[in-house]
py3Dmol code that shows the C-alpha trace and the ligand (Angstrom):
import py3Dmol

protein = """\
ATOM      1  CA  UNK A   1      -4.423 -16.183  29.655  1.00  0.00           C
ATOM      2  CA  UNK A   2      -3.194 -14.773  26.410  1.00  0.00           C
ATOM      3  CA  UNK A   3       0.687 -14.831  25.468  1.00  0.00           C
ATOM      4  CA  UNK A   4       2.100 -13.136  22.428  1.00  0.00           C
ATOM      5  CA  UNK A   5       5.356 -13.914  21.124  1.00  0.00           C
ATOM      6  CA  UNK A   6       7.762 -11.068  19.729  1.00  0.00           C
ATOM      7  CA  UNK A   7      10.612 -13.102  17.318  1.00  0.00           C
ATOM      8  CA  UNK A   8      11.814 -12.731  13.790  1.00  0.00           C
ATOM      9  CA  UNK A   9      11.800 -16.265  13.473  1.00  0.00           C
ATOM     10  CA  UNK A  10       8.448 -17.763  13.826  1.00  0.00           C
ATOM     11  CA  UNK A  11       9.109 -20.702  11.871  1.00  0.00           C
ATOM     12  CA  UNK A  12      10.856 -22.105  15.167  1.00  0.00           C
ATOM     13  CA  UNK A  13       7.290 -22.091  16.482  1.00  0.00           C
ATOM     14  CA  UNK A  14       5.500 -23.856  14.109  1.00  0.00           C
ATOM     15  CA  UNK A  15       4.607 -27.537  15.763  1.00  0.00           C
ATOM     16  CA  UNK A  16       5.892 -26.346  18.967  1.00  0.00           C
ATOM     17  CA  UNK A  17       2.793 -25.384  20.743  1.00  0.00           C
ATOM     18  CA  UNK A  18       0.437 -27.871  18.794  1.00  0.00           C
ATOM     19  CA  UNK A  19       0.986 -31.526  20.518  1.00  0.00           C
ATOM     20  CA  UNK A  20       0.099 -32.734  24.181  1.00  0.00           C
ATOM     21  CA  UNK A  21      -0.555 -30.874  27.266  1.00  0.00           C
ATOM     22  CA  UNK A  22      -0.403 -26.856  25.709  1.00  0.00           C
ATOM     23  CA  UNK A  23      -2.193 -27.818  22.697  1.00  0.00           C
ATOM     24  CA  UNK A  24      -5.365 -29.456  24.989  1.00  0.00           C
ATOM     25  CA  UNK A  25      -5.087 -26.117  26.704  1.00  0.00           C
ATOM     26  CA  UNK A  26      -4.812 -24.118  23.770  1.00  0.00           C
ATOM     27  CA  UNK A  27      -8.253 -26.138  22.579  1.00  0.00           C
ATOM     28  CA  UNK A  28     -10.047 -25.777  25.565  1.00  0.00           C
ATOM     29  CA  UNK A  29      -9.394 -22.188  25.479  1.00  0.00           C
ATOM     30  CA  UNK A  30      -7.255 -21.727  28.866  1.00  0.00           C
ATOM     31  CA  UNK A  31      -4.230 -19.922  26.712  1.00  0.00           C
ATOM     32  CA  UNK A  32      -4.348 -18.282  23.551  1.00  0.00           C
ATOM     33  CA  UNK A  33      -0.530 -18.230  21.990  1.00  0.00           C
ATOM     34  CA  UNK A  34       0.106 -15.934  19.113  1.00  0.00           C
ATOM     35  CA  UNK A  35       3.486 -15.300  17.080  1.00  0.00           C
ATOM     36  CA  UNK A  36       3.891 -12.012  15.736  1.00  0.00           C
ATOM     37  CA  UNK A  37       7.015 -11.516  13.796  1.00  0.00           C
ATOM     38  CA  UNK A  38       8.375  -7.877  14.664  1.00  0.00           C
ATOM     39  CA  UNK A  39      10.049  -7.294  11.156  1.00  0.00           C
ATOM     40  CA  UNK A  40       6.613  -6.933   9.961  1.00  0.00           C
ATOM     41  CA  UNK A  41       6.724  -3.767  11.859  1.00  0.00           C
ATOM     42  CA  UNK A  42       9.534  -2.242  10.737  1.00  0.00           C
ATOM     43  CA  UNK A  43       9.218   1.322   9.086  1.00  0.00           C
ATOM     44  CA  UNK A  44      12.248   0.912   7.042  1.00  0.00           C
ATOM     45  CA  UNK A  45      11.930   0.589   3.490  1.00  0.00           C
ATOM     46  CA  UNK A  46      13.810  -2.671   3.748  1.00  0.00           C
ATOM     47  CA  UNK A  47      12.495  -3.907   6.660  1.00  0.00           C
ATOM     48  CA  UNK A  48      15.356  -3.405   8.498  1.00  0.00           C
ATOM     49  CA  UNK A  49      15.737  -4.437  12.005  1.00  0.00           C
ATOM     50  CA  UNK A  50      19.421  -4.474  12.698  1.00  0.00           C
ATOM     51  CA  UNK A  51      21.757  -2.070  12.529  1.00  0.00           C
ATOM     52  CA  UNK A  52      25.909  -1.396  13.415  1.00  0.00           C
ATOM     53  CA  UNK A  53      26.378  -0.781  17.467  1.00  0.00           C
ATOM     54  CA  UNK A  54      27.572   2.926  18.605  1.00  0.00           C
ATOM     55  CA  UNK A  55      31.159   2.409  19.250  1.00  0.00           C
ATOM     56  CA  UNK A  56      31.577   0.604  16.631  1.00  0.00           C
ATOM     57  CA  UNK A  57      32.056  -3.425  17.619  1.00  0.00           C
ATOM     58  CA  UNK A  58      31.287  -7.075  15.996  1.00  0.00           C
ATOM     59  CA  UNK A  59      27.987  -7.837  14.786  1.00  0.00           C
ATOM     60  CA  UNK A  60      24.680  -6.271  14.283  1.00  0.00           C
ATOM     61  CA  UNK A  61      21.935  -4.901  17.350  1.00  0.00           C
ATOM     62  CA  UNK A  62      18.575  -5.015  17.123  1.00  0.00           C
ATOM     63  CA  UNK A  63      17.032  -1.853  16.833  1.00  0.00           C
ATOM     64  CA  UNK A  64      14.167  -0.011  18.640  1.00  0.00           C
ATOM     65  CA  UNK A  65      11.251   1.282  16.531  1.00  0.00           C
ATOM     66  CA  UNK A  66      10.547  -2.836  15.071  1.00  0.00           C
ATOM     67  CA  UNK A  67       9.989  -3.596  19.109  1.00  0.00           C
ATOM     68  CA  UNK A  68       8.374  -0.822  20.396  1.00  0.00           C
ATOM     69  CA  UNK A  69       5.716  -0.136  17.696  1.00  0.00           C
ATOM     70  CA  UNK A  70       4.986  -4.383  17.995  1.00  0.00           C
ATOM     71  CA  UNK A  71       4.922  -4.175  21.771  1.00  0.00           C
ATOM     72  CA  UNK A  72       2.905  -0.838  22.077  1.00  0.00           C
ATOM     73  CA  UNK A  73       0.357  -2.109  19.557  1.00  0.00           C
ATOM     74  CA  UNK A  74      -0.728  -5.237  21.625  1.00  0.00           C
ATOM     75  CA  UNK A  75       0.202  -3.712  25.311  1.00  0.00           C
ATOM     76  CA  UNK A  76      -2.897  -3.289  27.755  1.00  0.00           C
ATOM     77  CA  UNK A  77      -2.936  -2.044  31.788  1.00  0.00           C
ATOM     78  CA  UNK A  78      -3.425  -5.818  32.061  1.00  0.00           C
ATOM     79  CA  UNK A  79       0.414  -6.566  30.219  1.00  0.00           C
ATOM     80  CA  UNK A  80       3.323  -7.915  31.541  1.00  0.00           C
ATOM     81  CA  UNK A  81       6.539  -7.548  28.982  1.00  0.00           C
ATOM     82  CA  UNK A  82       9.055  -9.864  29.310  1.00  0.00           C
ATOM     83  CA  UNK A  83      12.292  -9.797  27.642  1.00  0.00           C
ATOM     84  CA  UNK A  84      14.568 -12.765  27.275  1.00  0.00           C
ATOM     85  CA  UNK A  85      17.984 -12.406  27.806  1.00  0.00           C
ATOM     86  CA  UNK A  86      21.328 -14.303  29.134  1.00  0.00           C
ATOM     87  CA  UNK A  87      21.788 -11.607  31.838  1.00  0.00           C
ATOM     88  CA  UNK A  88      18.197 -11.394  32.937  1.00  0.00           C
ATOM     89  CA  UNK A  89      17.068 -12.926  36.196  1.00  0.00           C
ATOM     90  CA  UNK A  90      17.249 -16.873  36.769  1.00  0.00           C
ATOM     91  CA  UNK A  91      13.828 -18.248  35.565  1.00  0.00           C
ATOM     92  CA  UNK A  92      12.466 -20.300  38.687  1.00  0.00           C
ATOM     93  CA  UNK A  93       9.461 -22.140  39.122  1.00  0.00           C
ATOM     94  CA  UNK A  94       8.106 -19.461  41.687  1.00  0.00           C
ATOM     95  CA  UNK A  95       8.658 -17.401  38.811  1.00  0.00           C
ATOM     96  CA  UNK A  96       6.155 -19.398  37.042  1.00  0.00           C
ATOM     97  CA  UNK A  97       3.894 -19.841  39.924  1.00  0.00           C
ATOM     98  CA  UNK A  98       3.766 -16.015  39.634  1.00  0.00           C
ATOM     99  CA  UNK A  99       3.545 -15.570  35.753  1.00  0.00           C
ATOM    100  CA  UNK A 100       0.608 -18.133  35.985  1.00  0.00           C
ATOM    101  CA  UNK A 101      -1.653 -15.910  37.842  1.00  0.00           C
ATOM    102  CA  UNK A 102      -1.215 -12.948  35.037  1.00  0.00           C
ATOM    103  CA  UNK A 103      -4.016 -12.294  32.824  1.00  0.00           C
ATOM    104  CA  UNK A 104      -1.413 -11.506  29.310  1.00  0.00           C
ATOM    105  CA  UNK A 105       2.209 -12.311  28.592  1.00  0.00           C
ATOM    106  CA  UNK A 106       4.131 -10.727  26.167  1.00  0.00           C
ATOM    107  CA  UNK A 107       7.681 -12.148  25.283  1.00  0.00           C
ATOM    108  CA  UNK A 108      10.598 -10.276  23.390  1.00  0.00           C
ATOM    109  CA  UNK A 109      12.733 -12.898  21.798  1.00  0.00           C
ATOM    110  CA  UNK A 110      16.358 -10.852  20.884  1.00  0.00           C
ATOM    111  CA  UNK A 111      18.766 -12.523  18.265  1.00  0.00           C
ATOM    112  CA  UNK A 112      22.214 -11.703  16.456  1.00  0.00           C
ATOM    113  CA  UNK A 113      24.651 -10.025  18.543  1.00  0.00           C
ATOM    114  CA  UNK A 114      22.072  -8.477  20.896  1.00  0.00           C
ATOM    115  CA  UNK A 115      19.324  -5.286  21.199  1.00  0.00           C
ATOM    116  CA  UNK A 116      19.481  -2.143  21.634  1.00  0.00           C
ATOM    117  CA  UNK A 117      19.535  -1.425  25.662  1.00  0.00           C
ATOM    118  CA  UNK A 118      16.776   1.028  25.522  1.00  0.00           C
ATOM    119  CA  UNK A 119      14.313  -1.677  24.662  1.00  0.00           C
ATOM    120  CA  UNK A 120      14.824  -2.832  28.290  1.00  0.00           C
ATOM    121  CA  UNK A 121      12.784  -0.034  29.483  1.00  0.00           C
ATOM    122  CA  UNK A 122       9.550  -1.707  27.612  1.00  0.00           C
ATOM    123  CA  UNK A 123       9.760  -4.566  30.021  1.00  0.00           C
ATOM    124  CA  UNK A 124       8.286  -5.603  33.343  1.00  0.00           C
ATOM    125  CA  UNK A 125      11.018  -8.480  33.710  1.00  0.00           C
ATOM    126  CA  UNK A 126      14.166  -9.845  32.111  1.00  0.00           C
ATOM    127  CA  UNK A 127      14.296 -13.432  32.447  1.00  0.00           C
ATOM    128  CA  UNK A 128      17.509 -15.855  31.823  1.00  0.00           C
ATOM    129  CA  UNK A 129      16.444 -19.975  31.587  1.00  0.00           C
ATOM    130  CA  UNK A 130      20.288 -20.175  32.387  1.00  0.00           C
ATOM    131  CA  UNK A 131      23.808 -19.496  32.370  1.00  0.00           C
ATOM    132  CA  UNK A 132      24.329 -20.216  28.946  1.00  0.00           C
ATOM    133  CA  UNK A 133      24.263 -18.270  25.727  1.00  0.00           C
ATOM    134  CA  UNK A 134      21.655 -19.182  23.197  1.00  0.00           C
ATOM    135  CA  UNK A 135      21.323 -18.039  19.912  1.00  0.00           C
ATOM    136  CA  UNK A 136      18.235 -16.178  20.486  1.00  0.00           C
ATOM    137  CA  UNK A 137      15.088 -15.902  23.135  1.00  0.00           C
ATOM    138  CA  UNK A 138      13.273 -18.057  20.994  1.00  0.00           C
ATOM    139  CA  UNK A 139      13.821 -21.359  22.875  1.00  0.00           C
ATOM    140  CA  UNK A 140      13.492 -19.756  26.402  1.00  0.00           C
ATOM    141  CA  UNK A 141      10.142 -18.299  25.353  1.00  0.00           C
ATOM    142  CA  UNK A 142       9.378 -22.015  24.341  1.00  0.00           C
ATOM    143  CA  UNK A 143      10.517 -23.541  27.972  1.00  0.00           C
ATOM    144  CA  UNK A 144       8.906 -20.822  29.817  1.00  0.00           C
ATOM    145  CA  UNK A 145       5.496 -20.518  28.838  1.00  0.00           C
ATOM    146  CA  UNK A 146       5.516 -24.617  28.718  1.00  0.00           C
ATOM    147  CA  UNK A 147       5.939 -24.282  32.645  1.00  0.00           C
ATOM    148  CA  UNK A 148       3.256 -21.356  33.044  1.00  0.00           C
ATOM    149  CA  UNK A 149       0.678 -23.058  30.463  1.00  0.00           C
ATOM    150  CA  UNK A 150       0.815 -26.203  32.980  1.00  0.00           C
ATOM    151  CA  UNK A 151      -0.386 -24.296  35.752  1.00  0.00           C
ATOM    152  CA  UNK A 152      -3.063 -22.772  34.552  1.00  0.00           C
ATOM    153  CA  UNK A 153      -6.083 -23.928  35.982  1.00  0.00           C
ATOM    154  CA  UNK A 154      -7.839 -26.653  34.869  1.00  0.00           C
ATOM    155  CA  UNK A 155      -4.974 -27.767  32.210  1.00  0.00           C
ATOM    156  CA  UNK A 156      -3.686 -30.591  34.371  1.00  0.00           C
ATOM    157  CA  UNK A 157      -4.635 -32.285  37.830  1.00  0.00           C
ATOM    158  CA  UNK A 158      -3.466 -29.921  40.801  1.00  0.00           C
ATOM    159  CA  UNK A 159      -2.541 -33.226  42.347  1.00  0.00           C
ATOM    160  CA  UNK A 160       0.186 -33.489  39.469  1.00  0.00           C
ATOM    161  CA  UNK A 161       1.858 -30.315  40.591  1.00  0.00           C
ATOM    162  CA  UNK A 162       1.558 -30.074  44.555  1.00  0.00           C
ATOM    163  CA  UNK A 163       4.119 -32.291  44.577  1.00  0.00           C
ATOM    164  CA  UNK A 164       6.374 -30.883  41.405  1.00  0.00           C
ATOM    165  CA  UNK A 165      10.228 -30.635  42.442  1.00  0.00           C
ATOM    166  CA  UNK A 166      11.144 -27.585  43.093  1.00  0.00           C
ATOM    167  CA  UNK A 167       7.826 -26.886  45.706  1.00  0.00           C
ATOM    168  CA  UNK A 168       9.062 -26.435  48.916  1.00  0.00           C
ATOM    169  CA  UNK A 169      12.582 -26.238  47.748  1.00  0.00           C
ATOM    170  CA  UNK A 170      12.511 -29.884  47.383  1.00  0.00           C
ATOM    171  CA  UNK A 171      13.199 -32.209  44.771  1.00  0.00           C
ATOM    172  CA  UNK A 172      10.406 -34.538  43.917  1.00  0.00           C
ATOM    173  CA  UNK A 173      10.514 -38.197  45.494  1.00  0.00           C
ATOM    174  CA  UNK A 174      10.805 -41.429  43.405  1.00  0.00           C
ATOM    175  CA  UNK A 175       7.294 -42.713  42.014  1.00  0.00           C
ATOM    176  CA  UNK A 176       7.137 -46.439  40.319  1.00  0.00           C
ATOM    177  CA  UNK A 177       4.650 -48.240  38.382  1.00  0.00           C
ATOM    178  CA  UNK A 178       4.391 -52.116  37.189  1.00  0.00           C
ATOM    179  CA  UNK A 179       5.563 -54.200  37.420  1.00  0.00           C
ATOM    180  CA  UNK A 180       6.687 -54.987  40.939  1.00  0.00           C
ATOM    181  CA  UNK A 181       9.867 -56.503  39.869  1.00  0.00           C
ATOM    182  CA  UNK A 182      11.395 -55.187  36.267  1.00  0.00           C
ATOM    183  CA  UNK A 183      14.963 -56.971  35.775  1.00  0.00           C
ATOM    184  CA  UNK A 184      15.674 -57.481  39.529  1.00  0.00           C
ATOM    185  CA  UNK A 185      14.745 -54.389  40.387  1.00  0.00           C
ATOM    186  CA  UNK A 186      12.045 -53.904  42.933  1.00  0.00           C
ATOM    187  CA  UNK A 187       9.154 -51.272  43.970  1.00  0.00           C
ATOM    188  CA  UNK A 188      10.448 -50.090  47.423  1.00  0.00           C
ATOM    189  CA  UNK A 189       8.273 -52.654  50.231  1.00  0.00           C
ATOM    190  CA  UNK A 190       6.576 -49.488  52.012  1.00  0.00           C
ATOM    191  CA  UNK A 191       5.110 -48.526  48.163  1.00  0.00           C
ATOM    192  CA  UNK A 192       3.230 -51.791  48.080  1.00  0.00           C
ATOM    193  CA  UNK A 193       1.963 -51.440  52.449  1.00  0.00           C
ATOM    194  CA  UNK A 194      -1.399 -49.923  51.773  1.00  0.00           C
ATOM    195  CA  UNK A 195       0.151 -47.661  55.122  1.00  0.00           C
ATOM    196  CA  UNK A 196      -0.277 -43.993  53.766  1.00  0.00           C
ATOM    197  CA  UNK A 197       1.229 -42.177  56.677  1.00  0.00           C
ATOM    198  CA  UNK A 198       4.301 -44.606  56.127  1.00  0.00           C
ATOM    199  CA  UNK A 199       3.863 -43.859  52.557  1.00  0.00           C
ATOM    200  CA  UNK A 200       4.216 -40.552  53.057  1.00  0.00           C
ATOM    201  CA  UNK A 201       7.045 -40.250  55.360  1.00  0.00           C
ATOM    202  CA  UNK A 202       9.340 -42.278  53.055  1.00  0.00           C
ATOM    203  CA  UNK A 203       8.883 -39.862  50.101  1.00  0.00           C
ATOM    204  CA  UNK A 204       9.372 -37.054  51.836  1.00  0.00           C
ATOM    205  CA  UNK A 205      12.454 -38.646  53.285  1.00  0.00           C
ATOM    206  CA  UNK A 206      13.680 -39.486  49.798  1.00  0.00           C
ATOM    207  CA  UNK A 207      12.939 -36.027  48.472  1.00  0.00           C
ATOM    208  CA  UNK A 208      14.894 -34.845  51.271  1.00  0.00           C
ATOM    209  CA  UNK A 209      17.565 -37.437  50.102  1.00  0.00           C
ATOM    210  CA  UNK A 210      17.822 -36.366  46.975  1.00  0.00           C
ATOM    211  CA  UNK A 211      17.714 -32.890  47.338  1.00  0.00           C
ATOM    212  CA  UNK A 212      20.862 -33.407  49.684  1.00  0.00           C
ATOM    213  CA  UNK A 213      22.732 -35.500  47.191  1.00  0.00           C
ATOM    214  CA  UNK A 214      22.364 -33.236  44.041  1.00  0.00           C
ATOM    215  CA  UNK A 215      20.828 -30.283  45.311  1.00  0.00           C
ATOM    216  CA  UNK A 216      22.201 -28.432  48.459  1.00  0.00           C
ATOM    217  CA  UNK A 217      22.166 -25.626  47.297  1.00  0.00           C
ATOM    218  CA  UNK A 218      18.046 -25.533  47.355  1.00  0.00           C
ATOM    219  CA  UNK A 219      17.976 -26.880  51.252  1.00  0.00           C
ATOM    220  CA  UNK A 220      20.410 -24.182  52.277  1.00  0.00           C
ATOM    221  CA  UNK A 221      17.156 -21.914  51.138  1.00  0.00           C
TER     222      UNK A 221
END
"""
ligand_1 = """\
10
LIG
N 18.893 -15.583 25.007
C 20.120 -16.102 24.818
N 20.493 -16.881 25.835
C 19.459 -16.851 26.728
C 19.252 -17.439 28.003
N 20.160 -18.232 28.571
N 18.079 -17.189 28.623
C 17.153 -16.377 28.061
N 17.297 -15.788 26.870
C 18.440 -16.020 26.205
"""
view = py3Dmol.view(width=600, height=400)
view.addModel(protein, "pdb")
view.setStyle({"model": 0}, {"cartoon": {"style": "trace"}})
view.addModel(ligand_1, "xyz")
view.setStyle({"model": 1}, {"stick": {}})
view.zoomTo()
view.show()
């Protein structure tokens, strides 16, 4: 998979793809993560990418030419454009079972008071990572491809994610590791039985639990 990321900050990116998990899968060639800033496209003498909205209005909008000239010079047939915004769609890990299967990613990170709406008809998608305002896309291009790069074959065990909350519409069940007893607090009995089918039924029991107690909402699905 190749992503590209459209942002006029790519400082905020340095270090962020280069530790653990997306950096093994960035060296083993499963992704391929690039950071292009889009004021290098600008055709303004200045470099402008911001200007005053129509209607007049606080703050400045991002402008089109920077994004569409960046976006049309790395789009293929093979593209999906995503933009990220506060009123796009709520990111979901289905969303990123989906994404996962695409062959090239490219994000649009907006900034200052927002972009000019006619850059929403370069996009495939408009994703939201919640309902929250943050000062630009940058940090829900970060969070997203983090949960795509994951699933990308090979990077880690399948085993690790079958069971991911969220799967199913299910929260994930309670794992523990040595010791058996930490401070007075002990490893469920069944975990220690050796029984798998007893094993089994208790975790999905407590996912069910859990789900209940802090999640409804995802049962009523
Ligand atoms: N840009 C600003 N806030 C955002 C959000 N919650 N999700 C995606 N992009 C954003």
């Amino acid at each position: 998979m190749k992503i590209d990321i459209l942002t006029l900050f790519p400082e905020m990116f340095e270090n962020v793809f280069s530790s653990s998990i997306i950096k093994r899968a960035i060296n083993q060639k499963k992704v391929k993560i690039k950071i292009h800033n889009f004021r290098d496209y600008s055709i303004d003498l200045h470099h402008k990418v911001d200007d005053t909205p129509y209607g007049g209005g606080a703050g400045m909008v991002l402008t089109c030419q920077p994004i569409f000239d960046c976006v049309e010079s790395l789009k293929t047939k093979d593209s999906k454009v995503i933009l990220l915004t506060p009123d796009g769609i709520p990111y979901k890990q289905e969303i990123a079972y989906n994404l996962s299967k695409e062959k090239h990613l490219i994000f649009i990170c907006g900034h200052y008071e927002g972009f000019d709406e006619r850059i929403r008809s370069l996009c495939d998608l408009q994703l939201s990572i919640g309902d929250y305002i943050l000062t630009g896309g940058e940090f829900a291009s970060m969070v997203i491809t983090d949960s795509i790069v994951r699933l990308l074959p090979g990077v880690i065990e399948e085993e690790s994610h079958k069971n991911d909350s969220f799967n199913n519409n299910l929260l994930d069940y309670p794992t523990y590791t040595k010791p058996r007893n930490f401070r007075g607090m002990e490893v469920p009995e069944v975990l220690l039985s050796g029984d798998h089918k007893k094993i089994e039924e208790y975790r999905r029991l407590e996912s069910i639990k859990k789900t209940q107690s802090r999640r409804p909402d995802l049962l009523e699905k």
